[in-house]
C-alpha positions in Angstrom: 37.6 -27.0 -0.8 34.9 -24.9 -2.2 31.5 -25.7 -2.5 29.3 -26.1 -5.7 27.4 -23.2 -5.6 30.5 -21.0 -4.9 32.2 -22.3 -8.2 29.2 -21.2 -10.1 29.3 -17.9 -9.0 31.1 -15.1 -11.4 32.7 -12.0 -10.4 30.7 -9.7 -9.0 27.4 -11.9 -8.2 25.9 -12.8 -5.2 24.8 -15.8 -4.3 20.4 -16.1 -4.4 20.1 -15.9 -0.5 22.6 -13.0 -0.6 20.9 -11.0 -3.6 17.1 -11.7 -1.8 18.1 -10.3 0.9 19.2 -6.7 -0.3 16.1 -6.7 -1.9 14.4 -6.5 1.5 16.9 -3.5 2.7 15.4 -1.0 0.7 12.7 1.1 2.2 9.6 1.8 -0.3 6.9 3.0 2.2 4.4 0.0 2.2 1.7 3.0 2.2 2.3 3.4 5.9 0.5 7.0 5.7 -1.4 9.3 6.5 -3.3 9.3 3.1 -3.1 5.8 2.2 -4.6 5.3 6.1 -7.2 7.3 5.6 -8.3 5.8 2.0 -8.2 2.5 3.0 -10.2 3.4 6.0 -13.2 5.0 3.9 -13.1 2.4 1.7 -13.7 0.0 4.7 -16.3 1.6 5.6 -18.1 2.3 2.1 -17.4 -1.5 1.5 -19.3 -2.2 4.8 -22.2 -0.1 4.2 -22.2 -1.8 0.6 -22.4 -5.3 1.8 -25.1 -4.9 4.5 -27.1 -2.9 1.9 -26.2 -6.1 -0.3 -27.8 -8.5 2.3 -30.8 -6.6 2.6 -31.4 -6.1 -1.1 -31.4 -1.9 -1.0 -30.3 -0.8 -4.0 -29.6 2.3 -2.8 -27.9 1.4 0.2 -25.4 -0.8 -2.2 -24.5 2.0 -4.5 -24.2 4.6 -1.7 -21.7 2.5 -0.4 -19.7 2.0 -3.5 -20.1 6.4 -3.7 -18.2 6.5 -0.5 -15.7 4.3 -2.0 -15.0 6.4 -4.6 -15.2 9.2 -2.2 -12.5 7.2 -0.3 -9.9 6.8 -2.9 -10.3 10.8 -4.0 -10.0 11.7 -0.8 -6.2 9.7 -0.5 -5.5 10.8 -4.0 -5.5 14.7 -3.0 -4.0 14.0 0.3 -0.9 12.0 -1.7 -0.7 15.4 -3.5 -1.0 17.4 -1.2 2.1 15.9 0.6 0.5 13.4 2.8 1.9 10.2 0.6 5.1 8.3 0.6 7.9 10.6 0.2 5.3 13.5 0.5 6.8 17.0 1.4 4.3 17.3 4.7 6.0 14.1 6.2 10.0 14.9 5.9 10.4 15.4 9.1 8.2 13.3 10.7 8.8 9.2 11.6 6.6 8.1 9.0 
């Protein structure tokens, strides 16, 4: 005896557990590199600087931090380009 969801199912479909799972298979990166590591950590750091200046009311300080944030996604936008990004050309032979 079958049960109801298998009676639903067509030719060729796969149940919803089935089908969410081989959606998990593939591998897309997760920006586990080099470039997107090294944007993210400027940006930490930009956004640090940017909230202390924040607290302490320094104009300067606030907008210098959002500059280095700026600074931070440029510098992981070249690096993708030049190779360092998902898929890049500098990391085919590498674990990443």
């Amino acid at each position: 005896m079958s049960t109801n969801t298998e009676q639903h199912l067509e030719a060729g479909q796969e149940n919803e557990g089935e089908s969410h799972a081989s959606i998990h298979d593939e591998t897309i990166g997760h920006g586990n590199t080099p470039a997107a590591w090294t944007c993210v950590l400027i940006m930490i750091v930009g956004a640090a600087v940017s909230s202390v200046a924040y607290i302490m009311a320094s104009y300067v300080g606030f907008f210098a931090g959002i500059a280095v944030m700026l600074v931070g996604l440029l510098v992981g936008f070249i690096m993708r380009k030049a190779g360092y990004g998902v898929n890049g050309s500098k990391l085919k032979n590498s674990s990443h």
